[in-house]
N, C-alpha and C positions, 0 to 999 in steps of 0.2 A: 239555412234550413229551407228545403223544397217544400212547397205547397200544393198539393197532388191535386188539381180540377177533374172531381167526378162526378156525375149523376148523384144529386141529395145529399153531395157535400158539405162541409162549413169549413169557413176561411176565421181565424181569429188571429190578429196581430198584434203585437204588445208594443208600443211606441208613442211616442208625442203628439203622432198624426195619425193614429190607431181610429181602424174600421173595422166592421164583418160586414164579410160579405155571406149572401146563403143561394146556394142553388134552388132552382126550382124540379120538381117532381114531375113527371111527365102525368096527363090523364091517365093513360093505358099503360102503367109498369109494366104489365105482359109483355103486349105486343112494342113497346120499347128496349125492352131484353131482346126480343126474339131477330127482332129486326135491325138496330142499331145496335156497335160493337163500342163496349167503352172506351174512349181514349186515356192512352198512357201519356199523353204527354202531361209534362212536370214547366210549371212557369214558377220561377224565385219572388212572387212577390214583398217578401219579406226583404229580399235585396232592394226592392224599388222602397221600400217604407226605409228603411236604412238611408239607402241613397239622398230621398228628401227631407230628411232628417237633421241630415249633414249641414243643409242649404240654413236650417232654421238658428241653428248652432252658428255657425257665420255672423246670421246675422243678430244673432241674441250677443255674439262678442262685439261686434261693431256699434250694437246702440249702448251697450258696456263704457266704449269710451267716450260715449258724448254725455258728457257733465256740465253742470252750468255750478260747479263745486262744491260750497257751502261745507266747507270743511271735511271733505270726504279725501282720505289717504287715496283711494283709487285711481284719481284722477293723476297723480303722479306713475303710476304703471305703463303710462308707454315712454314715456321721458327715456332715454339711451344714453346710457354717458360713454361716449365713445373711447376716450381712454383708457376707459377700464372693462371695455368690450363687456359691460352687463347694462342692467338698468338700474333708476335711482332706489329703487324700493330694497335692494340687496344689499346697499351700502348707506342703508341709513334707517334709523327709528325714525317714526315717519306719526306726530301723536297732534289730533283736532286739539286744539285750547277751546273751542268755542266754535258756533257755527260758518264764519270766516274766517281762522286764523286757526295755523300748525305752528308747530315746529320740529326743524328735522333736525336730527340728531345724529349723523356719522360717527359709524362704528370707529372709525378711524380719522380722528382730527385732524388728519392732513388732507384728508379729502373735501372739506370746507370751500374749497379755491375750486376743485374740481367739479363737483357739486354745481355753483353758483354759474360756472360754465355752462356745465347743462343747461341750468335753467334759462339763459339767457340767451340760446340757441332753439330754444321749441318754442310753441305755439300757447303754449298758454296764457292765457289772460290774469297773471297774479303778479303781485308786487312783494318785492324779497328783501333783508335785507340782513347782514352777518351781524351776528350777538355775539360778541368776543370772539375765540376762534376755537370755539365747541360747537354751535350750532347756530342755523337760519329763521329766520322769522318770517313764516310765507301770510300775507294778508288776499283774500279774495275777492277784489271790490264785488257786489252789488249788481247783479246784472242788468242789462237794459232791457227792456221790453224789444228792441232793433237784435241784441246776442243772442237773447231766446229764438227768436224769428229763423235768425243762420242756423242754430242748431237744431232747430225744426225739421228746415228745409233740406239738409246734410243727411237728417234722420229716414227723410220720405227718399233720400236718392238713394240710400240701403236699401229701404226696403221696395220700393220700384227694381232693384237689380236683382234683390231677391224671389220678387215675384218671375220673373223672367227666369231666372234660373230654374226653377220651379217645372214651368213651364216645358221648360227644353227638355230638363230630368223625364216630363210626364212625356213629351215624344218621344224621347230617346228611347224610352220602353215600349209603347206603341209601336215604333218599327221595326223593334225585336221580333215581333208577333209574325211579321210578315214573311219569318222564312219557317214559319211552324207549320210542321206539317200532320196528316192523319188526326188534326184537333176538326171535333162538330163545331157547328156554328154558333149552338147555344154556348158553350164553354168557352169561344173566343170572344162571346160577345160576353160574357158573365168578365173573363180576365180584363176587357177592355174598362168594364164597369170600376171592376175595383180600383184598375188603376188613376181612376177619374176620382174615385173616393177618397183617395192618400192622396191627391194633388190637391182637392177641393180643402179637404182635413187641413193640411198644411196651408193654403192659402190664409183657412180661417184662422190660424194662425198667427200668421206675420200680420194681420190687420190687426188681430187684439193686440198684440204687444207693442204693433204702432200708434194704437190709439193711448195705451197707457203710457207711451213712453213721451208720446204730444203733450197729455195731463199733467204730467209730473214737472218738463220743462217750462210749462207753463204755470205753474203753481207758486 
């Protein structure tokens, strides 16, 4: 969708990182008519509010996978079991008993063995161990005040990369501008604004949901 910059316009965008922007009215509409021609140029703001969007979504999946567990199925979602070229949560009932401890349940009993590979291949911090050969028994220890700390730290270097990205999105637009032509000065300086708006927007952002996402693994 085009966003047409004109004299006593309004800009309204619907998004995560959602701003108005408003033009301003000249003193003398007259002699502003008479004397200055309006410009046709067309800037996609709405692509730039999209674009930074994208960045936020990233990293809202990225602090997604940093769990300190407590019985949460999700925490098994990036787990890959490569033999069977999918992941664990496709080939198994995946049910909390209680705030540390599941148990998974394969759809298919013979994947128990397969299964227990995965596990023993990834990075997670849980202790496992086969219940006959229906299903697993995932316990979560307890975490340290020292695991929280890592997964802090993991958390702030998402969103440090985010912020940067961010960033480059809001120049990369910026030097779009620079091959526009027949635009006044006021309308390049209004499109520069907004685009500062949806950067700012989004900034403030990724700080709130790093600050909640600090709270929680600290909790």
């Amino acid at each position: 969708m085009f966003l047409r910059l004109i004299k006593s316009g309004k800009l309204s965008i619907s998004s995560r990182c959602t701003v108005r922007g408003f033009s301003k009215k000249s003193k003398n509409t007259k002699d502003s008519k008479e004397d200055k021609p309006k410009s046709n140029f067309e800037f996609d703001l709405d692509k730039v509010q999209k674009d930074m969007d994208s960045a936020l979504k990233a990293f809202d999946n990225s602090l997604q996978k940093i769990s300190i567990g407590r019985g949460d199925p999700k925490i098994f979602d990036s787990i890959h079991v490569q033999s069977k070229k999918t992941n664990l949560a496709s080939l198994a009932q995946i049910t909390p008993k209680n705030a540390n401890e599941l148990t998974i349940k394969p759809f298919d009993s013979a994947d128990v063995e397969t299964i227990l590979s995965a596990l023993n291949l990834s990075d997670l911090r849980v202790q496992y161990r086969k219940e006959g050969n229906l299903s697993i028994h995932v316990t979560i220890p307890k975490p340290t005040q020292e695991y929280k700390n890592e997964l802090i730290k993991q958390a702030k270097e998402y969103y440090e990369e985010t912020k940067q990205n961010i960033r480059k999105k809001r120049q990369t637009s910026l030097n779009s501008l620079k091959d526009a032509k027949d635009v006044g000065e006021d309308d390049l300086k209004r499109i520069k604004a907004d685009i500062q708006k949806v950067a700012d927007k989004c900034t403030e952002s990724i700080e709130k949901m790093m600050k909640e996402k600090e709270k929680t693994l600290n909790s």
